[in-house]
DSSP file (Angstrom, degrees, kcal/mol; ACC not computed):
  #  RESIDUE AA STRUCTURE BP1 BP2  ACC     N-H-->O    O-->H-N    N-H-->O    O-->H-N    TCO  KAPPA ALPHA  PHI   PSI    X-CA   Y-CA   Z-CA
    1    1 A X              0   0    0      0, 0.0     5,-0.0     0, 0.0     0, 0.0   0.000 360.0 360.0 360.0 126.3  -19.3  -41.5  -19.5
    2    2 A X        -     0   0    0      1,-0.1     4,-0.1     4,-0.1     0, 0.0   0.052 360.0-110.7 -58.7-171.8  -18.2  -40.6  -15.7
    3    3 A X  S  > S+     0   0    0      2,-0.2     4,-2.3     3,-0.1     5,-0.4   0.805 112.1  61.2-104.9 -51.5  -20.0  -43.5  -13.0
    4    4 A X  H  > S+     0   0    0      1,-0.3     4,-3.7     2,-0.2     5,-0.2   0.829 100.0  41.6 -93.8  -7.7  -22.2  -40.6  -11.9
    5    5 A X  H  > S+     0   0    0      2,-0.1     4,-1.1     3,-0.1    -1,-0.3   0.783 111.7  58.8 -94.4  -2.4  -24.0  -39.6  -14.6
    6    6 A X  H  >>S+     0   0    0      2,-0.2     4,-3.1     3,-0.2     5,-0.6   0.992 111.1  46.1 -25.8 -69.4  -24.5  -43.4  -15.5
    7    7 A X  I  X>S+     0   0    0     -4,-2.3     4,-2.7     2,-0.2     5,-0.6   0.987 111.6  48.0 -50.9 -72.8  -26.0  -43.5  -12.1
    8    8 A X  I  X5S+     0   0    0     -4,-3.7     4,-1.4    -5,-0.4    -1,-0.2   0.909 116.4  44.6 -61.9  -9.5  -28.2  -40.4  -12.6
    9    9 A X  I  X5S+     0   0    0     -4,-1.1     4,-2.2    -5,-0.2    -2,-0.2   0.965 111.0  53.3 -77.2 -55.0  -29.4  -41.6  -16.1
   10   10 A X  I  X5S+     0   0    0     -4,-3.1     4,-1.6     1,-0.2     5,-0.3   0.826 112.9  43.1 -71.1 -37.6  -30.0  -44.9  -14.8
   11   11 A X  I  X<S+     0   0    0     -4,-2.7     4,-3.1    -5,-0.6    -1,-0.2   0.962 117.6  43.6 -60.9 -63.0  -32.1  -43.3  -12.1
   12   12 A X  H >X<S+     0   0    0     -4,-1.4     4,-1.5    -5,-0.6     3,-0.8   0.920 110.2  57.5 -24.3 -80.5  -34.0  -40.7  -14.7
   13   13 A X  H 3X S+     0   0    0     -4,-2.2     4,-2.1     1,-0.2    -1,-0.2   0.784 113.5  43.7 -37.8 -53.1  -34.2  -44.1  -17.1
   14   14 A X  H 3X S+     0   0    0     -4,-1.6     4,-2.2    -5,-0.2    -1,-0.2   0.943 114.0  49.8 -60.2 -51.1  -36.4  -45.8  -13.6
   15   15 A X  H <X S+     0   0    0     -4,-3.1     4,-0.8    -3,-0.8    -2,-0.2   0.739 106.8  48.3  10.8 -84.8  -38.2  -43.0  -13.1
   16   16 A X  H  X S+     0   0    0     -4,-1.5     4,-1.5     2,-0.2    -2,-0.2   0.758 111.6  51.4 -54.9 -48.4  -39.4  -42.6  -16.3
   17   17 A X  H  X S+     0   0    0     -4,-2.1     4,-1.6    -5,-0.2     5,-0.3   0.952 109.9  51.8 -67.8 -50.8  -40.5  -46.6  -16.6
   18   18 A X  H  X S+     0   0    0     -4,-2.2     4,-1.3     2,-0.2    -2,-0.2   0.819 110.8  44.5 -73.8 -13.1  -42.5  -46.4  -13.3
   19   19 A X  H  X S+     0   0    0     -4,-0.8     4,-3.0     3,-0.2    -1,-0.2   0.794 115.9  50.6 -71.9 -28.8  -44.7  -43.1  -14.3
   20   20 A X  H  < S+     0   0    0     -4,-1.5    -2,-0.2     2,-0.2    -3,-0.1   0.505 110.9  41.6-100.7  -2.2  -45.1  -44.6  -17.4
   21   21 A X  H  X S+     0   0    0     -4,-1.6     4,-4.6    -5,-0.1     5,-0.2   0.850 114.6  54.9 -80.6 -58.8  -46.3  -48.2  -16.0
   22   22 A X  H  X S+     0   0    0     -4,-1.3     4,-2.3    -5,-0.3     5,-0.2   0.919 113.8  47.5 -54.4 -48.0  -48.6  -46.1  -13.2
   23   23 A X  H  X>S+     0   0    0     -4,-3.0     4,-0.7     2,-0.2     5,-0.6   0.759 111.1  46.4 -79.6  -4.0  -50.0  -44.3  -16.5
   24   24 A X  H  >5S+     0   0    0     -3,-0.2     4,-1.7     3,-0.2     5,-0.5   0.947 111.7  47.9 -72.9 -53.8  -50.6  -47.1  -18.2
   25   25 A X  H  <5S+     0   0    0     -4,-4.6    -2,-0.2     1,-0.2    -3,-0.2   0.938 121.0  42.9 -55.7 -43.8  -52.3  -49.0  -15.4
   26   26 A X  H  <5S+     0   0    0     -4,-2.3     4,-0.3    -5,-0.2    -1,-0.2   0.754 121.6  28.9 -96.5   2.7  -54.4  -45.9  -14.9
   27   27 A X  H  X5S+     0   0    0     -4,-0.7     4,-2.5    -5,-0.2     5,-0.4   0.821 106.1  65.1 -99.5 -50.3  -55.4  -44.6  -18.2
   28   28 A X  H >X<S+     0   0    0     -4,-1.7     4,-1.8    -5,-0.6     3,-1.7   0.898 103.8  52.5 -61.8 -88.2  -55.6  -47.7  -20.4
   29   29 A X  H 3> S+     0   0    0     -5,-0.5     4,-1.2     1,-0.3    -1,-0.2   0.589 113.5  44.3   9.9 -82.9  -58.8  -49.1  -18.1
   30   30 A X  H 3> S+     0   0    0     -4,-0.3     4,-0.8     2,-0.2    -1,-0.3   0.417 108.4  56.7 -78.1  -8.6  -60.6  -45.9  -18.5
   31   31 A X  H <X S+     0   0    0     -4,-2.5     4,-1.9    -3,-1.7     5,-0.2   0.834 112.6  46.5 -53.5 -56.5  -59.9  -45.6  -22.3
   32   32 A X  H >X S+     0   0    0     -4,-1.8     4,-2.5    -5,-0.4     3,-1.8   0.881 107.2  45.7 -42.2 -69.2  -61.4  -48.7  -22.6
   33   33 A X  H 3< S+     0   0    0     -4,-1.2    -1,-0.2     1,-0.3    -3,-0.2   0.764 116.6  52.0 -81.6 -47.6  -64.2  -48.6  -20.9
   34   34 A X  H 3< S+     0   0    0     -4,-0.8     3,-0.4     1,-0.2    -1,-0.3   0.814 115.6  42.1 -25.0 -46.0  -64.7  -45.0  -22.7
   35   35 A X  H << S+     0   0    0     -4,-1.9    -2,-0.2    -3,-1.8    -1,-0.2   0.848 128.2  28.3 -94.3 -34.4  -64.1  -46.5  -26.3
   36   36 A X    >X  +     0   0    0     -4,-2.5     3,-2.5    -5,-0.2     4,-0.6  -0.237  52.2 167.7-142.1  73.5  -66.2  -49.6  -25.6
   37   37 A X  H 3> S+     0   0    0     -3,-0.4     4,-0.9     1,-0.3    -1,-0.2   0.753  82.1  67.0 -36.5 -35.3  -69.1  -49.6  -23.1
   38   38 A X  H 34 S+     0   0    0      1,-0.2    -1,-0.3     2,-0.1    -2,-0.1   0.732  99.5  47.1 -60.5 -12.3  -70.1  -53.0  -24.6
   39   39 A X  H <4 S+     0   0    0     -3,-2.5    -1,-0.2     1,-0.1    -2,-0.2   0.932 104.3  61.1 -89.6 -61.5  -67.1  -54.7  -23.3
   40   40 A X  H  <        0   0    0     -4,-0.6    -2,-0.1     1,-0.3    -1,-0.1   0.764 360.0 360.0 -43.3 -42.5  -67.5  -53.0  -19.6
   41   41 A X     <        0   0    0     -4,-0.9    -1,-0.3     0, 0.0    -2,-0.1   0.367 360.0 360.0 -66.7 360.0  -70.9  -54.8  -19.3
């Protein structure tokens, strides 16, 4: 595998982890508190 698509996978591959951290942090909250108003209280 050439160095630069290494590089540009490895970029994709970062990318990909930090949208999917930023949707975790901002969905999983507001699932909860959707699925279990007793908890929110």
């Amino acid at each position: 595998m050439p160095l630069a698509q290494f590089m540009r996978l490895r970029t994709n591959l970062t990318l990909l982890l930090l949208v999917t951290g930023f949707l975790c942090m901002e969905v999983k909250p507001r699932f909860f508190l959707k699925l279990s108003p007793s908890l929110s209280y």
